[in-house]
N, C-alpha and C positions, 0 to 999 in steps of 0.2 A: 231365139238366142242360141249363139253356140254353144258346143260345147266346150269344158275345161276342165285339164288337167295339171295336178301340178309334178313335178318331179325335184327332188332334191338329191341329188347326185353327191357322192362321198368318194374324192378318190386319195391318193396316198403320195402325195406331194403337199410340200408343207410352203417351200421356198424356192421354187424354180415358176419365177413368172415366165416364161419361155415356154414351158412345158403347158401348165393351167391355159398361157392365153390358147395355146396351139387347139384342146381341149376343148375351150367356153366358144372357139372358133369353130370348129367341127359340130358344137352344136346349134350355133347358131346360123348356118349353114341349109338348116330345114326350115323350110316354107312356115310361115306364120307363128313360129317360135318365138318368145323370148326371153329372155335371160334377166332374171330379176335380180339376183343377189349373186357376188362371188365374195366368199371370206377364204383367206389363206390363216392357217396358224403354224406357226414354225417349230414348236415345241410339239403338237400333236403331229407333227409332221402330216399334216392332213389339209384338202381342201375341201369346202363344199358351194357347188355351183345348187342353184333353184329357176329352175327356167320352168315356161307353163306353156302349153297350147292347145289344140284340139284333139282329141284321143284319135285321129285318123293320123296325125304326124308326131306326136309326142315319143310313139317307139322308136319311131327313128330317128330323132337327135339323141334320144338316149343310146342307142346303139354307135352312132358315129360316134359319142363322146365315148363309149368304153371301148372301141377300137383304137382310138386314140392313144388312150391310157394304157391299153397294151402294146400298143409301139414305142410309147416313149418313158415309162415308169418299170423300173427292173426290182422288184421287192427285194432279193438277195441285196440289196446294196441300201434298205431301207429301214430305218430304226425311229421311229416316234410313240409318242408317249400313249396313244389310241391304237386301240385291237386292231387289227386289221389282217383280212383273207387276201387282198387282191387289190390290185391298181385300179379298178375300178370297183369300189368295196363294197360300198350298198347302194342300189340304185331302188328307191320307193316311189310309187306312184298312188299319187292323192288325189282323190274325187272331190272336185272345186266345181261346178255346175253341170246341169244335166245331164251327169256321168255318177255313176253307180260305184261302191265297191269293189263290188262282183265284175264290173266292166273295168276296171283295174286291174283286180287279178289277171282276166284275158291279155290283157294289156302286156302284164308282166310275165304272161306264159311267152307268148309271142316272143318278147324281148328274148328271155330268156334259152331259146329255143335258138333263135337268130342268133347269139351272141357265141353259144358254140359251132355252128354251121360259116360263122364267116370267120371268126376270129380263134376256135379251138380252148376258146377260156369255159372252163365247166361250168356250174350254176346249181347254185341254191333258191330254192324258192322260201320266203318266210313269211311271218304274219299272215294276212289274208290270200294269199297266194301259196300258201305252203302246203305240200303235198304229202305232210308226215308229222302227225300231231306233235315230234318231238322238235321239229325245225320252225314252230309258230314263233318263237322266241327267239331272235336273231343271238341273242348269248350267246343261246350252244352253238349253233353254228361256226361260230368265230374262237372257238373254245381253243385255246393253243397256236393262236393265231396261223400263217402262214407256215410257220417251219414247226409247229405241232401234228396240224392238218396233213400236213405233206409226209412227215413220218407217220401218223396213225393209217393213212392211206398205204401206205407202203407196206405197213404193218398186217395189213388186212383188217384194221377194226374198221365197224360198222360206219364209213361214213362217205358213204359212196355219195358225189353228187347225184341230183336229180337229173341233170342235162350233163351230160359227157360223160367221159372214160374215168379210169380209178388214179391216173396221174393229174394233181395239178397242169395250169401253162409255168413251162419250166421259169420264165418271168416275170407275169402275170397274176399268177394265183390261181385264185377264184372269184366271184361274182355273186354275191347274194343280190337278189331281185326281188324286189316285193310290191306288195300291195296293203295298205293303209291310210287310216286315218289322220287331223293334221294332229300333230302333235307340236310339242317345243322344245329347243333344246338348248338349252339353259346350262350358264356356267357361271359360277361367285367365287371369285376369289379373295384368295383368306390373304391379310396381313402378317404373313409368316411366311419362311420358304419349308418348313416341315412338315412335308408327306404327310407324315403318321396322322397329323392331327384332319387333315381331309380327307385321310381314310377313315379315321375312326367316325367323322359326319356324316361320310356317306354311310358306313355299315346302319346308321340310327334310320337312314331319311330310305334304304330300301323296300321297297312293298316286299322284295325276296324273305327279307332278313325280319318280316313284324311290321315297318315304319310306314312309310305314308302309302297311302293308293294308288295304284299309278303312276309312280316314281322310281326309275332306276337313276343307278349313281355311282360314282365312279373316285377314288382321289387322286390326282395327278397334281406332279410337280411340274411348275413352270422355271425353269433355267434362266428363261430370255429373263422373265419378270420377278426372278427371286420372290414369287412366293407360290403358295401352293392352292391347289385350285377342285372344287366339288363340282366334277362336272354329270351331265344332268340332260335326260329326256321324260318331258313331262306328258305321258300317252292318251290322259285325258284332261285339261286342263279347266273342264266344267266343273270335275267333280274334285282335284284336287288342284285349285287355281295357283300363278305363282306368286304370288304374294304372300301365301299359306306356306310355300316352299322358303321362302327367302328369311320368313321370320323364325323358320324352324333351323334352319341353316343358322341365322345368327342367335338364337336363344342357344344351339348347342356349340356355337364357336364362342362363347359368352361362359360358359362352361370350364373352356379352357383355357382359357383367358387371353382369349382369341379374337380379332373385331373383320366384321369383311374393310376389303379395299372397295370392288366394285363387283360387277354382277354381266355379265354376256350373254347377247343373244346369238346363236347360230344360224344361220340363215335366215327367216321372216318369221313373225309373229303375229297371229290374229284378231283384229280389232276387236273381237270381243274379249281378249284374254288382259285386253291393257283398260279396256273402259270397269272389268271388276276390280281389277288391281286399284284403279283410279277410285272407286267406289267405295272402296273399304277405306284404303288412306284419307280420303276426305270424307268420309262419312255421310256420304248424300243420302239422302232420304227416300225412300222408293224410288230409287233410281230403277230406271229402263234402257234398253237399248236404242230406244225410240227419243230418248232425251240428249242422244248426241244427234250433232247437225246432218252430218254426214250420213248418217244413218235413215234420217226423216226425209232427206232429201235424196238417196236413191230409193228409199219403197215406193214416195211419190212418182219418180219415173219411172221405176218398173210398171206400178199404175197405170202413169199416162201409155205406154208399151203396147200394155196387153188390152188396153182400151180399142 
Protein backbone atom coordinates (compact mmCIF):
# COMPACT_ATOMS: atom_id res chain seq x y z
CA UNK A 1 0.00 0.00 0.00
CA UNK A 2 1.15 3.57 -0.52
CA UNK A 3 1.80 5.94 1.37
CA UNK A 4 -0.52 9.02 2.49
CA UNK A 5 -0.55 12.12 3.61
CA UNK A 6 -2.90 14.71 4.07
CA UNK A 7 -2.33 18.53 4.01
CA UNK A 8 -4.97 21.15 4.84
CA UNK A 9 -3.70 24.25 3.57
CA UNK A 10 -5.05 27.86 5.08
CA UNK A 11 -4.48 30.74 2.98
CA UNK A 12 -6.00 34.35 3.34
CA UNK A 13 -8.46 35.00 0.65
CA UNK A 14 -11.92 34.78 1.52
CA UNK A 15 -13.53 35.92 -2.04
CA UNK A 16 -11.39 36.10 -4.94
CA UNK A 17 -12.27 32.67 -6.77
CA UNK A 18 -9.58 33.88 -9.35
CA UNK A 19 -6.96 33.85 -6.97
CA UNK A 20 -7.98 30.21 -4.85
CA UNK A 21 -8.48 28.54 -8.34
CA UNK A 22 -5.09 29.98 -9.61
CA UNK A 23 -3.69 28.19 -6.02
CA UNK A 24 -5.95 24.75 -5.76
CA UNK A 25 -4.32 24.89 -9.69
CA UNK A 26 -0.61 25.07 -8.65
CA UNK A 27 -1.35 22.40 -6.41
CA UNK A 28 -2.85 20.18 -8.33
CA UNK A 29 -0.18 20.44 -10.69
CA UNK A 30 1.95 17.64 -8.85
CA UNK A 31 1.92 14.24 -9.88
CA UNK A 32 -0.46 12.03 -7.99
CA UNK A 33 -2.03 14.84 -5.90
CA UNK A 34 -5.53 15.36 -5.03
CA UNK A 35 -7.49 17.88 -4.03
CA UNK A 36 -10.34 16.80 -1.85
CA UNK A 37 -12.03 19.78 -0.26
CA UNK A 38 -11.98 23.56 -1.11
CA UNK A 39 -14.23 25.93 1.34
CA UNK A 40 -14.07 29.67 0.79
CA UNK A 41 -15.56 32.02 3.77
CA UNK A 42 -15.97 35.54 2.96
CA UNK A 43 -16.29 36.85 6.48
CA UNK A 44 -13.00 35.00 7.71
CA UNK A 45 -11.66 36.09 4.75
CA UNK A 46 -10.05 32.81 4.66
CA UNK A 47 -9.73 29.64 2.34
CA UNK A 48 -8.92 26.15 3.18
CA UNK A 49 -7.90 23.79 0.35
CA UNK A 50 -7.21 19.74 1.82
CA UNK A 51 -5.47 17.77 -0.81
CA UNK A 52 -3.60 14.31 0.09
CA UNK A 53 -0.86 12.13 -1.60
CA UNK A 54 2.28 10.42 -1.15
CA UNK A 55 4.89 11.91 1.33
CA UNK A 56 7.45 11.72 -1.68
CA UNK A 57 5.22 14.60 -3.61
CA UNK A 58 2.91 16.14 -0.93
CA UNK A 59 5.88 18.95 -0.25
CA UNK A 60 5.67 19.89 -3.29
CA UNK A 61 2.16 20.89 -4.10
CA UNK A 62 2.28 22.34 -0.79
CA UNK A 63 5.17 24.57 -1.82
CA UNK A 64 3.71 25.44 -5.30
CA UNK A 65 0.39 26.36 -3.58
CA UNK A 66 2.30 28.87 -1.10
CA UNK A 67 4.20 30.31 -3.95
CA UNK A 68 1.18 31.03 -5.43
CA UNK A 69 -0.29 32.73 -2.60
CA UNK A 70 2.68 34.80 -2.35
CA UNK A 71 2.16 36.16 -5.76
CA UNK A 72 -1.00 36.76 -5.64
CA UNK A 73 -2.47 37.69 -1.90
CA UNK A 74 -0.92 41.19 -0.64
CA UNK A 75 -2.03 41.04 3.40
CA UNK A 76 -1.57 44.96 3.62
CA UNK A 77 -4.78 45.02 1.83
CA UNK A 78 -6.28 42.19 3.93
CA UNK A 79 -8.79 42.29 6.81
CA UNK A 80 -10.90 38.98 7.93
CA UNK A 81 -12.32 37.99 10.90
CA UNK A 82 -9.40 34.78 11.52
CA UNK A 83 -5.77 35.51 12.75
CA UNK A 84 -3.68 35.39 10.32
CA UNK A 85 0.46 35.56 9.81
CA UNK A 86 0.72 35.19 6.04
CA UNK A 87 -0.98 34.40 2.71
CA UNK A 88 -0.15 31.09 2.91
CA UNK A 89 -0.96 30.85 6.94
CA UNK A 90 -0.91 27.29 8.14
CA UNK A 91 0.20 24.73 6.13
CA UNK A 92 -0.18 21.15 8.47
CA UNK A 93 0.77 17.80 7.38
CA UNK A 94 -1.43 14.77 8.60
CA UNK A 95 -0.18 11.08 8.79
CA UNK A 96 -3.14 9.18 6.93
CA UNK A 97 -1.18 5.79 6.07
CA UNK A 98 2.00 4.17 6.38
CA UNK A 99 3.46 7.67 7.27
CA UNK A 100 4.48 8.43 10.83
CA UNK A 101 4.31 11.83 12.71
CA UNK A 102 7.74 12.12 12.93
CA UNK A 103 7.81 11.69 8.93
CA UNK A 104 5.59 14.71 8.94
CA UNK A 105 7.50 16.70 10.66
CA UNK A 106 10.53 15.93 8.05
CA UNK A 107 7.94 16.63 5.68
CA UNK A 108 7.31 19.93 7.06
CA UNK A 109 11.12 20.91 7.73
CA UNK A 110 11.67 20.40 4.09
CA UNK A 111 8.67 22.56 3.22
CA UNK A 112 9.62 24.87 5.41
CA UNK A 113 13.01 25.28 4.48
CA UNK A 114 12.10 25.39 0.52
CA UNK A 115 9.52 27.95 1.15
CA UNK A 116 12.18 30.57 2.27
CA UNK A 117 14.93 29.52 -0.44
CA UNK A 118 12.37 29.88 -3.32
CA UNK A 119 9.86 32.27 -2.28
CA UNK A 120 11.78 34.55 0.73
CA UNK A 121 8.44 33.92 3.06
CA UNK A 122 10.06 33.08 6.58
CA UNK A 123 8.61 30.11 8.59
CA UNK A 124 7.43 28.89 11.69
CA UNK A 125 7.52 25.56 12.60
CA UNK A 126 4.60 24.47 15.12
CA UNK A 127 2.96 21.41 16.78
CA UNK A 128 4.88 18.49 16.11
CA UNK A 129 7.38 20.12 13.92
CA UNK A 130 8.23 22.93 16.22
CA UNK A 131 11.60 23.69 17.13
CA UNK A 132 10.82 25.75 20.51
CA UNK A 133 8.67 24.50 23.16
CA UNK A 134 6.98 27.99 23.08
CA UNK A 135 5.87 27.74 19.19
CA UNK A 136 4.01 23.89 19.84
CA UNK A 137 0.94 26.06 19.96
CA UNK A 138 0.17 27.73 16.80
CA UNK A 139 -1.74 30.74 19.09
CA UNK A 140 1.43 32.33 20.02
CA UNK A 141 2.80 32.17 16.99
CA UNK A 142 -0.07 34.10 15.34
CA UNK A 143 -0.21 36.42 18.46
CA UNK A 144 -0.82 40.00 16.91
CA UNK A 145 -1.36 38.80 13.71
CA UNK A 146 0.64 40.14 10.59
CA UNK A 147 0.98 43.78 11.55
CA UNK A 148 1.75 42.89 15.41
CA UNK A 149 4.41 40.37 14.29
CA UNK A 150 5.90 42.77 11.90
CA UNK A 151 6.24 45.51 14.54
CA UNK A 152 7.53 43.10 17.47
CA UNK A 153 10.06 42.07 14.81
CA UNK A 154 11.17 45.33 14.09
CA UNK A 155 10.90 45.95 17.55
CA UNK A 156 13.41 43.39 18.36
CA UNK A 157 11.26 41.10 20.56
CA UNK A 158 11.92 37.53 20.64
CA UNK A 159 10.23 36.27 17.72
CA UNK A 160 12.71 35.60 15.19
CA UNK A 161 11.40 32.95 12.59
CA UNK A 162 12.72 29.69 12.54
CA UNK A 163 13.53 29.61 8.56
CA UNK A 164 14.55 33.36 7.34
CA UNK A 165 15.65 36.68 8.30
CA UNK A 166 14.04 39.20 11.17
CA UNK A 167 11.83 41.10 8.36
CA UNK A 168 8.54 39.65 7.39
CA UNK A 169 7.88 39.05 3.06
CA UNK A 170 6.81 42.74 2.71
CA UNK A 171 3.48 40.98 1.26
CA UNK A 172 3.45 37.89 2.16
CA UNK A 173 3.98 37.60 5.74
CA UNK A 174 4.69 34.57 7.24
CA UNK A 175 4.12 30.68 7.04
CA UNK A 176 3.62 28.60 9.84
CA UNK A 177 4.23 24.93 8.79
CA UNK A 178 3.45 22.04 10.70
CA UNK A 179 3.01 18.64 11.56
CA UNK A 180 -0.03 16.94 13.16
CA UNK A 181 -2.62 14.94 14.06
CA UNK A 182 -6.37 14.79 12.29
CA UNK A 183 -8.16 17.11 14.15
CA UNK A 184 -11.62 19.20 13.30
CA UNK A 185 -12.67 22.27 12.86
CA UNK A 186 -15.72 22.96 13.69
CA UNK A 187 -18.06 26.02 13.58
CA UNK A 188 -22.05 26.51 15.21
CA UNK A 189 -23.51 29.38 14.65
CA UNK A 190 -25.62 31.18 17.11
CA UNK A 191 -29.08 32.74 16.04
CA UNK A 192 -27.93 36.20 17.01
CA UNK A 193 -25.53 38.57 15.20
CA UNK A 194 -23.84 39.60 18.91
CA UNK A 195 -20.30 38.83 19.25
CA UNK A 196 -20.30 39.09 22.87
CA UNK A 197 -22.44 36.20 23.42
CA UNK A 198 -19.89 33.74 21.15
CA UNK A 199 -17.29 35.12 22.96
CA UNK A 200 -18.44 34.57 26.09
CA UNK A 201 -19.20 30.48 24.69
CA UNK A 202 -16.11 30.20 23.61
CA UNK A 203 -14.23 31.64 26.94
CA UNK A 204 -16.55 28.54 28.83
CA UNK A 205 -15.63 25.70 25.90
CA UNK A 206 -11.58 26.69 26.15
CA UNK A 207 -9.30 23.69 27.51
CA UNK A 208 -6.87 27.44 27.94
CA UNK A 209 -9.45 28.96 30.02
CA UNK A 210 -10.70 25.46 32.53
CA UNK A 211 -13.38 24.19 29.62
CA UNK A 212 -13.28 21.24 27.65
CA UNK A 213 -10.24 19.09 26.47
CA UNK A 214 -8.88 19.54 23.62
CA UNK A 215 -10.99 22.37 22.48
CA UNK A 216 -9.82 25.77 21.25
CA UNK A 217 -12.38 28.45 20.30
CA UNK A 218 -12.83 31.45 19.13
CA UNK A 219 -16.13 34.15 18.75
CA UNK A 220 -16.45 35.70 15.59
CA UNK A 221 -18.97 37.71 13.95
CA UNK A 222 -20.45 36.82 10.70
CA UNK A 223 -21.70 40.08 8.69
CA UNK A 224 -22.51 38.08 5.55
CA UNK A 225 -25.03 35.94 7.81
CA UNK A 226 -26.02 38.41 10.53
CA UNK A 227 -25.21 36.21 13.21
CA UNK A 228 -22.46 35.38 15.22
CA UNK A 229 -20.38 32.29 15.25
CA UNK A 230 -18.17 29.76 18.04
CA UNK A 231 -15.59 28.90 15.90
CA UNK A 232 -13.60 25.77 16.81
CA UNK A 233 -10.74 23.17 16.44
CA UNK A 234 -11.31 19.93 18.06
CA UNK A 235 -7.27 18.36 18.55
CA UNK A 236 -8.52 15.14 19.72
CA UNK A 237 -11.96 14.26 18.92
CA UNK A 238 -11.73 10.58 20.68
CA UNK A 239 -11.37 12.11 23.80
CA UNK A 240 -13.50 15.13 23.52
CA UNK A 241 -16.07 13.95 20.60
CA UNK A 242 -18.27 16.65 18.79
CA UNK A 243 -21.31 16.03 19.87
CA UNK A 244 -19.88 16.63 23.48
CA UNK A 245 -18.96 20.01 21.90
CA UNK A 246 -22.13 20.86 20.20
CA UNK A 247 -24.31 20.17 23.35
CA UNK A 248 -22.12 22.23 25.52
CA UNK A 249 -22.17 24.99 22.86
CA UNK A 250 -26.00 24.95 23.08
CA UNK A 251 -26.66 24.13 26.82
CA UNK A 252 -24.46 27.55 27.17
CA UNK A 253 -26.33 29.53 24.31
CA UNK A 254 -29.43 28.16 26.16
CA UNK A 255 -28.12 30.16 29.08
CA UNK A 256 -28.37 33.28 27.20
CA UNK A 257 -31.16 32.90 25.74
CA UNK A 258 -29.48 31.99 22.82
CA UNK A 259 -30.56 28.72 20.39
CA UNK A 260 -27.83 27.53 17.36
CA UNK A 261 -28.83 28.18 13.76
CA UNK A 262 -26.53 25.34 12.30
CA UNK A 263 -23.17 23.97 12.92
CA UNK A 264 -19.88 23.83 9.96
CA UNK A 265 -17.58 21.58 9.11
CA UNK A 266 -14.10 23.00 7.66
CA UNK A 267 -12.56 21.07 5.59
CA UNK A 268 -13.19 16.80 5.99
CA UNK A 269 -14.23 15.03 8.97
CA UNK A 270 -13.36 11.59 9.98
CA UNK A 271 -15.60 8.66 9.75
CA UNK A 272 -15.04 7.70 13.05
CA UNK A 273 -15.96 11.17 14.51
CA UNK A 274 -19.52 10.98 12.86
CA UNK A 275 -20.23 7.22 13.47
CA UNK A 276 -19.82 8.35 17.75
CA UNK A 277 -21.75 11.28 17.16
CA UNK A 278 -24.29 8.90 15.36
CA UNK A 279 -23.97 6.56 18.35
CA UNK A 280 -24.80 8.73 21.23
CA UNK A 281 -27.82 10.57 19.24
CA UNK A 282 -29.38 7.17 18.54
CA UNK A 283 -28.39 5.45 21.23
CA UNK A 284 -27.01 2.16 19.77
CA UNK A 285 -26.19 -0.38 21.92
CA UNK A 286 -22.53 -1.61 21.92
CA UNK A 287 -22.08 -0.08 18.88
CA UNK A 288 -18.53 -0.71 17.05
CA UNK A 289 -16.78 0.47 14.45
CA UNK A 290 -17.05 -2.78 12.83
CA UNK A 291 -21.00 -2.30 12.67
CA UNK A 292 -20.94 0.24 9.88
CA UNK A 293 -20.88 -1.35 6.45
CA UNK A 294 -18.33 0.45 5.14
CA UNK A 295 -16.02 -0.23 7.64
CA UNK A 296 -16.54 -4.22 7.58
CA UNK A 297 -16.17 -4.08 4.13
CA UNK A 298 -12.67 -2.40 3.80
CA UNK A 299 -10.87 -4.64 6.87
CA UNK A 300 -12.30 -7.53 4.83
CA UNK A 301 -10.19 -6.23 1.64
CA UNK A 302 -7.51 -5.20 3.42
CA UNK A 303 -7.71 -8.89 4.44
CA UNK A 304 -8.22 -10.25 1.07
CA UNK A 305 -4.73 -7.69 0.22
CA UNK A 306 -2.52 -8.80 2.61
CA UNK A 307 -3.51 -12.46 1.93
Amino acid sequence: MKTLVECVANFSEGSNLKVIDAIVSAIRSVEAIQVLDLQMDVDHHRSVVTFAGPKEHIGEAALRGIGKAAELIDLNRHTGKHPRIGAADVVPFVPLRRVTLQDCAAIAHHVGEQTWLRFQVPVYFYEAAAKRPDRIRLENIRRGQFEGLRQDLAAGVDRQPDVGGRQLHPTAGATAVGARNLLIAYNINLQTPDVAVARAIAKTLRESGGGLPHVKALGIELKARQQAQVSMNLTDFEKTPVHQVFERVRLEAQKLGVAIASSQLIGLIPRRAVELAAAHYLQIEDFEPDDVLENRLAKLFEEDDAR
